[in-house]
C-alpha positions, 0 to 999 in steps of 0.5 A: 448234723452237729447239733447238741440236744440239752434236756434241762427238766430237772433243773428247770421242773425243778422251781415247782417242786423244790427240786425234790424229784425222787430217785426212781423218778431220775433213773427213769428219766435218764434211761428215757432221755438216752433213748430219745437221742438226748445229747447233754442232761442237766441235772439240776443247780449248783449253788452255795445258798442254803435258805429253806428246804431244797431236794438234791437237784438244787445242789447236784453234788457228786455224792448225790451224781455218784448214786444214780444210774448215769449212762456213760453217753449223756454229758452230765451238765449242772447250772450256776446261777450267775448273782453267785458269781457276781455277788461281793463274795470273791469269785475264787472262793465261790468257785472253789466251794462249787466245784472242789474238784477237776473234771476228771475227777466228778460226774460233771461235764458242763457247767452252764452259767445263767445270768442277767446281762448286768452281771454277764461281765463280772461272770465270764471271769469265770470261764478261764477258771472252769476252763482250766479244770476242764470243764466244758462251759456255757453261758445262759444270758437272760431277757436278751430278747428285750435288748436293742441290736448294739447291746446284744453286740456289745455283748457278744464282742465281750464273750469272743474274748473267753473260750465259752464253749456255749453261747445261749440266749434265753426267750425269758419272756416268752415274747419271740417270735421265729424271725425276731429269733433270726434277728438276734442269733444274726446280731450275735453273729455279726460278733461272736463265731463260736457255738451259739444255743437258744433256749425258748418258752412257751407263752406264746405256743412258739417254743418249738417253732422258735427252736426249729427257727434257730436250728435254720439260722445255725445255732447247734445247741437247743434246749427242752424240758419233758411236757415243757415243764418249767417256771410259768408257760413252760419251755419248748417240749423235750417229746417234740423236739425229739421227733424232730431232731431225730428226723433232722438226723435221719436216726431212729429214736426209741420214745417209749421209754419217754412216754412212759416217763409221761404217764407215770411221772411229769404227766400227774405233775403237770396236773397237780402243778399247772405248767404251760401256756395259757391266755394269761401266759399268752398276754405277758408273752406278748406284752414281755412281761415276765411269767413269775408274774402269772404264776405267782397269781396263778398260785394264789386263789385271792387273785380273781380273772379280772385281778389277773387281767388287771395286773397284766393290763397294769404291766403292759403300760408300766413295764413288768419285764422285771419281776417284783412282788411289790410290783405285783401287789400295787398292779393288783390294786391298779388305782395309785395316784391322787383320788377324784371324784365329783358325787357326794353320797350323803345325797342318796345314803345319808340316815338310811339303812343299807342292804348290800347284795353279794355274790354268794349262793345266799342270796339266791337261796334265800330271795323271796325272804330277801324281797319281802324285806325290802318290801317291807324295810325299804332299805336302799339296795346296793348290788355289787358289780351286775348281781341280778338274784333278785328282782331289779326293781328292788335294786337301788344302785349298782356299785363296781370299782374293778376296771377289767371287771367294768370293761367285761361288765360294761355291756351288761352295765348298759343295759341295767337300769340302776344307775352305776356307782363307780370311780369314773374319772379315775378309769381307762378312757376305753372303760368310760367310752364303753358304759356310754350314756350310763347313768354314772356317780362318780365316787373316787377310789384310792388303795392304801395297804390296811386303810380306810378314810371316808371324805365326801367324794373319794375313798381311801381302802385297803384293797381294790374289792368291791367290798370295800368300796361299797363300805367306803361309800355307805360310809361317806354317805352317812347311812345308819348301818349296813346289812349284808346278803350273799357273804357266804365266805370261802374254807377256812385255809382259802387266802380269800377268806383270810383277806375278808376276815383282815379288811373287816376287822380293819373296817371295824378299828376305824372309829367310823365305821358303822354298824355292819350285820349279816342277814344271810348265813356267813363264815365270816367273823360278824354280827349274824341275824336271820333275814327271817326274824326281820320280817313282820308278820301280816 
């Protein structure tokens, strides 16, 4: 079977690490990849960016080929990000710079050329050139899978004019599935005869069933990278699709040299790294939202389960095939748009002293204190999302402004006595249709970056936590000041304790803010007292 086996882990593996894989790491992975029937390696990039550090896989030059053990039967493969080659620098140069020299002259085979479909034209100019110093070529087209069949026709009949010698299509989403792979390789086909290649992922757990899909419908050149190891979920699995091309081949395969690359290299990397699907990889994978999405909140411990399920829901309906890190910062906050709300407040907090119940072990370790004050004091309770550590009739109010939150939250809700304070008519019809017949106060919620406005019915904050809205609230309110329990905070280095430290100090710079103490311990920069002292003695 005329099938070219391309393994692309050092390329691919190579956006968790900066491409910095050390050399004994390599050597070892080229005598593996030669005993698993691996066909084509790609080594790494090729590029003339130079920002921040980058290891030697980001470049690939023949210096850095010329040191490593290469076995004389792997073709020797680098890719080139297409941008690089429709950018405004003429093409001629950029060329040049990246390869000085023909074939026969470096370690280079392939030269593979990943783009997106708006630069595909600008990039196949290219082809010729490369040709002419005879390297063999291939073209990586990114997100096809979300073009319509007369654009993935459009763009086969521009390729049949160029001596490609490999047409890929990447499952860039991770969204196909085995018949959609057969749709798109058959409207390639309608316009394009040559070599075609397929490179899949894994959000869906379909990057092999995908790849075996293709191999049935003709396709000759299939991709993988050890464990999967790639940008979010992975790809199809280099130690699978070994086992399966060789039985397709009706060869022998020695994987001991490859399982040995596991343990000893990419098996402690996954863990340290966390590549491969996932349930949060699933749902982009389902809804094609692109997966730097999930790896970037994945990477980034302010992002809660319900802020990821929030940004994916978010995503779905406004699209996130392209990835944006403003995009992902508005989805995180969901709520944009004009606020509304119908309940004022100053009706329940107006002149009253707040106790504001956290999540942290606080306020279970110190309970019996804290009941004894409310008994006491008789402040109005003030319980964020379904905190239960002490007892409810001591709760006053429950206060929730996350809709995925709400929504996993609604059954408990329902069964909570306190009435709920919450953004009501801003919430998905689906939340509103789960809380029943809650009782519900309708405060709006508007999220602006390092903002807090307090009008009579709505809010104005700089984030969509919780916090801020119940701050927001007492404020609005009018209430005489706010106490907090159970605000233990999080390590100095954790990005959650630094976004706690910046909406407090912001809340302070408003000029009306109130009077805001901690009665349990805190990390927290913050007026501290002891729920203890606050106790009469009787």
């Amino acid at each position: 079977m005329g099938l070219s086996f391309l393994d692309c882990t050092l390329r691919d593996g190579g956006y968790y690490n900066s491409w910095d894989f050390s050399p004994e790491l390599i050597n070892d992975y080229l005598i593996a990849m030669q005993a698993a029937g691996v066909d084509v390696v790609e080594l790494g990039l090729r590029s003339i960016q130079n920002n921040g550090f980058k290891g030697a896989c980001a470049y690939t030059t023949d210096e850095f080929l010329r040191s490593l053990n290469l076995p004389a039967d792997l073709i020797i493969g680098v890719m080139v990000n297409g941008s690089e080659l429709a950018s405004d620098k003429p093409q001629v140069d950029v060329l040049e710079a990246l390869f000085p020299v023909s074939a026969n002259e470096t370690p280079v085979d392939l030269v593979r050329i990943a783009c997106h479909v708006h630069e595909f034209e600008k990039a196949l100019e290219s082809v010729s050139w490369l040709k002419d110093k005879g390297y063999q070529v291939g073209f990586n087209l990114m997100q096809v899978a979300n073009c319509s069949e007369d654009e993935v026709k459009a763009l086969a009949r521009m390729a049949a004019d160029y001596p490609i010698d490999a047409l890929y299509f990447a499952d860039s989403m991770g969204s196909m599935t085995p018949d959609q792979t057969a749709e798109i390789i058959n409207w390639f086909r309608s316009e394009w005869t040559g070599p075609m290649g397929i490179h899949t992922h894994d959000n869906l757990g379909l990057g092999l069933s995908n790849s075996l899909r293709a191999i049935e419908e003709g396709v000759t050149w299939i991709d993988s990278t050890v464990t999967g190891m790639g940008r979010g979920p992975g790809n199809a699995l280099t130690e699978q699709l070994a086992i399966e091309i060789a039985s397709l081949r009706n060869q022998s395969a020695n994987f001991v040299p490859l399982m040995t690359l596991i343990r000893t290299h990419f098996g402690p990397m996954k863990t340290a790294y966390g590549w491969g699907t996932n349930p949060y990889y699933y749902l982009a994978g389902k809804y094609a939202i692109h997966p730097s999405y999930i790896q970037e909140m994945l990477s980034d411990s302010r992002y809660s389960e319900e802020d990821l399920l929030a940004v994916i829901e978010h995503l779905r309906v406004e699209g996130g095939k392209k990835f944006s890190l403003d995009t992902l910062e508005a989805a995180r906050h969901f709520y944009h748009g004009e606020p509304k709300g119908e309940w004022l407040p100053t009706s329940v907090f107006e002149g009253r002293d707040v106790l504001l119940l956290g999540t942290g072990p606080g306020v279970a370790q110190h309970r019996e204190a804290l009941e004894r004050y409310i008994r006491q004091e008789n402040p109005l309770v003030l319980a964020l999302n379904t905190q239960i550590s002490i007892s409810a009739n001591l709760i006053d109010l429950r206060v929730a402004c996350h809709p995925v939150r709400l929504l996993a939250d609604c059954e408990e809700h329902t069964k909570l006595p306190q009435p709920l304070i919450t953004p009501y008519s801003m919430l998905p019809k689906d939340v509103q249709q789960a809380l029943g017949n809650k009782e519900v106060l309708d405060f709006g919620i508007n999220v602006q970056v390092d903002t807090f406005e307090f009008a009579d019915s709505y809010c104005t904050i700089p984030n969509s936590l919780v916090v801020s809205y119940a701050l927001a609230l007492a404020t609005s309110g009018k209430a005489n000041q706010v106490m907090l329990a159970g605000f233990d905070g999080y390590g100095a280095d954790d990005p959650r304790s630094k976004e706690m430290q910046h909406l407090f100090r912001t809340y302070r710079n408003n000029p009306l803010a109130l009077q805001i103490e901690a009665i349990t311990a805190t990390r927290y920069n913050l007026k501290n007292k002891s729920v203890y002292a606050l106790q009469k003695n009787t």
